[in-house]
N, CA, C and O of each residue as an XYZ file, in Angstrom:
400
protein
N     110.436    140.699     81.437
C     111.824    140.398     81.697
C     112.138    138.988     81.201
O     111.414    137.995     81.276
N     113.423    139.103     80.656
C     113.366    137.533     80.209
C     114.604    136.892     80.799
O     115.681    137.488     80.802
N     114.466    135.797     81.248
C     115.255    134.949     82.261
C     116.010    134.381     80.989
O     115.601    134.119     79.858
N     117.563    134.262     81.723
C     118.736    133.735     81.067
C     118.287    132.130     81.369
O     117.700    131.903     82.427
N     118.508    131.255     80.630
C     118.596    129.730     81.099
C     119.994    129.599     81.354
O     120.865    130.282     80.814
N     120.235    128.419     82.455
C     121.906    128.123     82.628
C     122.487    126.933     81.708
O     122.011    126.051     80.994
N     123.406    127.250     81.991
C     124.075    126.361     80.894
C     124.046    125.091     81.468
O     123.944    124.901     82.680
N     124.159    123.953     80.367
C     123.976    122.149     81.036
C     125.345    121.565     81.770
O     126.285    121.285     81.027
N     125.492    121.373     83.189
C     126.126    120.853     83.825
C     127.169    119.862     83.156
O     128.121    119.660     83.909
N     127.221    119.431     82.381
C     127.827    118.524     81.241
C     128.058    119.321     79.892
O     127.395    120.329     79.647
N     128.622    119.037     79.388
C     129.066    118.986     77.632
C     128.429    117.930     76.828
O     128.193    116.900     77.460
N     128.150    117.938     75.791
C     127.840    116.624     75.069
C     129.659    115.858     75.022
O     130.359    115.283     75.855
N     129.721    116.003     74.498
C     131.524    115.566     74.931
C     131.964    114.795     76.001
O     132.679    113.794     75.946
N     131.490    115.326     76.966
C     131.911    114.420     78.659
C     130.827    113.519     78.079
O     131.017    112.756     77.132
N     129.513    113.694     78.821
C     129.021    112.762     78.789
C     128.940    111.395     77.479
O     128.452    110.265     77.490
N     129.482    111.985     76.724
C     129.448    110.698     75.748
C     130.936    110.225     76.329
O     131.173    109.150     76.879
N     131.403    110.762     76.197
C     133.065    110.009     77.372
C     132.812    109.546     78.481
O     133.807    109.060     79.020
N     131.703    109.477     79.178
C     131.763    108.920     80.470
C     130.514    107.873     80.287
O     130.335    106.877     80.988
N     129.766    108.264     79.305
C     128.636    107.176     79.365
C     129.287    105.882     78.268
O     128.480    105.059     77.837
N     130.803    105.774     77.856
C     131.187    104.685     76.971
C     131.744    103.924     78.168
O     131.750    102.693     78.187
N     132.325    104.852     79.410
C     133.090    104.285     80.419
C     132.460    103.532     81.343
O     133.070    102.967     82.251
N     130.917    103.453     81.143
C     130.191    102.821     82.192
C     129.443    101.749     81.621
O     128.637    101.583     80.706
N     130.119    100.962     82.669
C     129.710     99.021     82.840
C     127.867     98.963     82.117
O     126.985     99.731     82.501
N     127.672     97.882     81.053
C     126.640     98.078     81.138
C     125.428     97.695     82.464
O     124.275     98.073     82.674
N     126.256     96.878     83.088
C     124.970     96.608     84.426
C     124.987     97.994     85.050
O     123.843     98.143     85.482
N     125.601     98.936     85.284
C     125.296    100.274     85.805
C     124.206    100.810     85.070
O     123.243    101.224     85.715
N     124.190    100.884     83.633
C     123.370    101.767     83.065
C     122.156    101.758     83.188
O     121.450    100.762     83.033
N     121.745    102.963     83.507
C     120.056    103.317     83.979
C     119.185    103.582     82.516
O     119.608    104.435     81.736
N     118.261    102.996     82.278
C     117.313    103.465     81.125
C     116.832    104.566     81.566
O     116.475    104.753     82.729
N     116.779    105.593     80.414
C     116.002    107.022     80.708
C     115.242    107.013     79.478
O     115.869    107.348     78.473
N     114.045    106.708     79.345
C     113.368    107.213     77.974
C     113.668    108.918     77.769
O     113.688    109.851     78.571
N     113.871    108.832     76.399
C     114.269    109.985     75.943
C     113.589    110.512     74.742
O     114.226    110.581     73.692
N     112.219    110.934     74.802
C     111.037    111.216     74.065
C     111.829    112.780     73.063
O     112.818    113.380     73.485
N     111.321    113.033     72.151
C     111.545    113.503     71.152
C     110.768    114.536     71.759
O     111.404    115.539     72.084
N     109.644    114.526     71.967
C     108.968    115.993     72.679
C     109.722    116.723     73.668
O     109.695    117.942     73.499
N     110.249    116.393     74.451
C     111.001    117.116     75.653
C     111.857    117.838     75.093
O     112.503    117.421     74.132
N     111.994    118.916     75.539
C     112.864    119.756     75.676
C     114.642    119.627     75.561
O     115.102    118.590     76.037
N     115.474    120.457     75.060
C     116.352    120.218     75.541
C     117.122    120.503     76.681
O     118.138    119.810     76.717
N     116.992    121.305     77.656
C     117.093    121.212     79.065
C     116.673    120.090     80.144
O     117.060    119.859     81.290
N     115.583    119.403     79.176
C     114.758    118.524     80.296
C     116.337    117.044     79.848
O     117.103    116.443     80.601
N     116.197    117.021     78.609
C     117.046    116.132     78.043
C     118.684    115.967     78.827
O     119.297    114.921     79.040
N     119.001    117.055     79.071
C     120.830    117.750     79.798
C     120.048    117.166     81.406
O     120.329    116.073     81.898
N     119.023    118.181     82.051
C     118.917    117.725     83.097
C     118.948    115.893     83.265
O     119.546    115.307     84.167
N     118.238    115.301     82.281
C     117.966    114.034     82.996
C     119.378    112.787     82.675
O     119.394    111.652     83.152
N     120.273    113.277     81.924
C     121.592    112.884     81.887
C     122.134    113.435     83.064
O     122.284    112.574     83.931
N     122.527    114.721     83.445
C     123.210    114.916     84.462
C     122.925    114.644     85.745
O     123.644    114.984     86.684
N     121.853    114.012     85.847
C     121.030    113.238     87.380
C     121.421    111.771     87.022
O     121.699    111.008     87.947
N     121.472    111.173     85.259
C     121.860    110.210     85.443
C     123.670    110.079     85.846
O     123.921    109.471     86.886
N     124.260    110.355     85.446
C     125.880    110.495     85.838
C     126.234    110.930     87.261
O     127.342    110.731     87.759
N     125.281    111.502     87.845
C     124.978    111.598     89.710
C     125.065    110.461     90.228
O     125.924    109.967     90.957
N     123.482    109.804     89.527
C     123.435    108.817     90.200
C     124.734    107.860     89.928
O     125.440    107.551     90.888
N     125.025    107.421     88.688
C     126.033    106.427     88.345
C     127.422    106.358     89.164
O     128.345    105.555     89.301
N     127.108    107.479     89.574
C     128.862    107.910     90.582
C     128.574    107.475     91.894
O     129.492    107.030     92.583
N     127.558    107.535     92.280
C     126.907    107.094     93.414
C     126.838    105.770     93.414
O     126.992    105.119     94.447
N     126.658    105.366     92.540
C     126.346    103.284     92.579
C     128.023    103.335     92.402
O     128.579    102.778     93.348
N     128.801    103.798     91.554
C     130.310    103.774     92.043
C     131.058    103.771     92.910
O     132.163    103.231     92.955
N     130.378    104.547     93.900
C     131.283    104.856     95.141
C     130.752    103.739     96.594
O     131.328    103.519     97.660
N     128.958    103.028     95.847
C     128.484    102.267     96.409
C     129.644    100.894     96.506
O     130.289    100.385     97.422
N     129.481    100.615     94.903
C     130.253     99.567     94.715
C     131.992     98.930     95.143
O     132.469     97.798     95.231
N     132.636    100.560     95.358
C     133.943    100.474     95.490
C     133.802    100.248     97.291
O     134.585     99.596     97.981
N     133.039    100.712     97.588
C     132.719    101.088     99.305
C     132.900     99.253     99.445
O     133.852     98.825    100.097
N     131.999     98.357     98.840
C     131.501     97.530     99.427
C     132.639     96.756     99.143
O     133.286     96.317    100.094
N     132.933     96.556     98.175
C     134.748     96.146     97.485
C     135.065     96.058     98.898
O     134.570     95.283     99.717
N     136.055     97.052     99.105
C     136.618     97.493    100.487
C     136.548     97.079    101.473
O     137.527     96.809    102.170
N     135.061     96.876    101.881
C     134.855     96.354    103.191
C     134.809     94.745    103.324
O     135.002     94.083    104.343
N     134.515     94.314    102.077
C     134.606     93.102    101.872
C     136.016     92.303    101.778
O     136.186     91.136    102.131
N     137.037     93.214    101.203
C     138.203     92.811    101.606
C     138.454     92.917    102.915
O     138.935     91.866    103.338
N     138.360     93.548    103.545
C     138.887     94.143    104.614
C     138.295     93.212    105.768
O     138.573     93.309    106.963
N     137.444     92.309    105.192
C     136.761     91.126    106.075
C     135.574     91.346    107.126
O     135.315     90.590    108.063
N     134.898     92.532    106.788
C     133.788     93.003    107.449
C     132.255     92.161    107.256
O     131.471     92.224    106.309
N     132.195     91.639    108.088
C     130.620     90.820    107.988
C     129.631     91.111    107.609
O     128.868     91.477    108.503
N     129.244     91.127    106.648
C     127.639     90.840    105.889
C     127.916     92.294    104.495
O     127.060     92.993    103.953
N     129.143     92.289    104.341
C     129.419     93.095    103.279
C     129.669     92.570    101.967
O     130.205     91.554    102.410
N     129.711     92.461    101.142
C     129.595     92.008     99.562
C     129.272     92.586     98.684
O     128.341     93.332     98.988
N     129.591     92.662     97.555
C     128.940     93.623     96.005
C     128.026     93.050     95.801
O     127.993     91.830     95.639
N     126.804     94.024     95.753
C     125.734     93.507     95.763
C     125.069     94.905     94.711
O     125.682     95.959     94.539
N     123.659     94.570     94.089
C     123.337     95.588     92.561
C     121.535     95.570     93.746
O     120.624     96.376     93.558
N     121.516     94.754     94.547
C     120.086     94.829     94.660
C     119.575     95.757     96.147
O     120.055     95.768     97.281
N     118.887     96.185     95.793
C     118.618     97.611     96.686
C     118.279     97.471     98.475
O     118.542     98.184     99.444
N     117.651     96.322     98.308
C     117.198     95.777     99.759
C     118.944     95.564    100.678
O     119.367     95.932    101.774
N     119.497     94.833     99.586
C     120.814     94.216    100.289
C     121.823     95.476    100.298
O     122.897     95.249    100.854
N     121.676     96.519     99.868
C     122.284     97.834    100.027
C     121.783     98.442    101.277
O     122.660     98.789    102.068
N     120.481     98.655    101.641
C     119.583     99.336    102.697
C     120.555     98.506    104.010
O     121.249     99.078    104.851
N     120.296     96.725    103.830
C     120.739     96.402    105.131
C     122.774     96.397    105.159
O     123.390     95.805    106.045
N     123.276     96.952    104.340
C     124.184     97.517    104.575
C     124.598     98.346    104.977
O     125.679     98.368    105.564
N     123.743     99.448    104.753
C     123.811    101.106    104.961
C     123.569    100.798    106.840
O     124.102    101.412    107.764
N     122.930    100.047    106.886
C     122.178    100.169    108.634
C     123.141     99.514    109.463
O     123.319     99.964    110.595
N     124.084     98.065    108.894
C     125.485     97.597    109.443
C     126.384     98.665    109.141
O     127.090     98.856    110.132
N     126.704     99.535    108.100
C     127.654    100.492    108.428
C     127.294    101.240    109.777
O     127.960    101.158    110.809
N     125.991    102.076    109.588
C     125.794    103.165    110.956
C     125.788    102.528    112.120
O     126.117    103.218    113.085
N     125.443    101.131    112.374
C     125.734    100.388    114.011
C     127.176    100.076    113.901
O     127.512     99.788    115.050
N     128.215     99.981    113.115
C     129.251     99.785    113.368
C     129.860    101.256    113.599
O     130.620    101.351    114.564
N     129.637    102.351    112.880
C     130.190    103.340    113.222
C     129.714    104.380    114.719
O     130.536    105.094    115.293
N     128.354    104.268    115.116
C     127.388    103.861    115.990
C     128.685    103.480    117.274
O     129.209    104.246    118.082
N     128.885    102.139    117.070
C     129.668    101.567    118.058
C     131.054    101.949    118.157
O     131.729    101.712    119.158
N     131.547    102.623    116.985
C     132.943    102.973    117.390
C     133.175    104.050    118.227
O     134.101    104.108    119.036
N     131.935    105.316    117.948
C     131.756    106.868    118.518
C     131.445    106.207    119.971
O     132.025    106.762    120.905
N     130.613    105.102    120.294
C     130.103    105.236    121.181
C     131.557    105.160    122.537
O     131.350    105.766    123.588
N     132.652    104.544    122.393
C     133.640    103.982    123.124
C     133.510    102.483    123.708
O     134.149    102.218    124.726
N     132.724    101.514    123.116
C     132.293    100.270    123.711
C     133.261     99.850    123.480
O     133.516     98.684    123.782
């Protein structure tokens, strides 16, 4: 029996439209070896444009809160200072559910 492969989550098209649109400090290196496949190639773009939306929504999040005058919030690219953000969001939200 022979298995259909699915089609790549992307177009070559988008992703070259969305990878001109992104900042170069976002951009993730992916070695992209000539041996691999082309599925492996679609997959590891479309995990990269995941992730990139994700450091987007990181970045706009922190925007936000930083206007908004929330303590120990700032745009920040480095991963540690993201973690102890993520843990001041959940004790602040933490404290709002709780009724204190």
């Amino acid at each position: 029996m022979v298995r259909k492969t699915e089609s790549p989550v992307f177009s070559a098209s988008q992703v070259d439209r969305y990878a001109s649109s992104i900042p170069v400090s976002f951009k993730l290196k992916i070695p992209i070896f000539k041996s691999f496949p082309l599925q492996l190639h679609l997959f590891l773009i479309s995990l990269n444009i995941i992730l990139l939306s994700l450091m987007f929504q990181i970045r706009d999040q922190q925007t936000t809160l930083m206007k908004a005058g929330a303590a120990g919030f700032y745009t920040t690219d480095d991963p540690v200072e993201i973690r102890l953000q993520m843990y001041l969001l959940d004790f602040i939200t933490r404290l709002s559910t709780s009724g204190l």
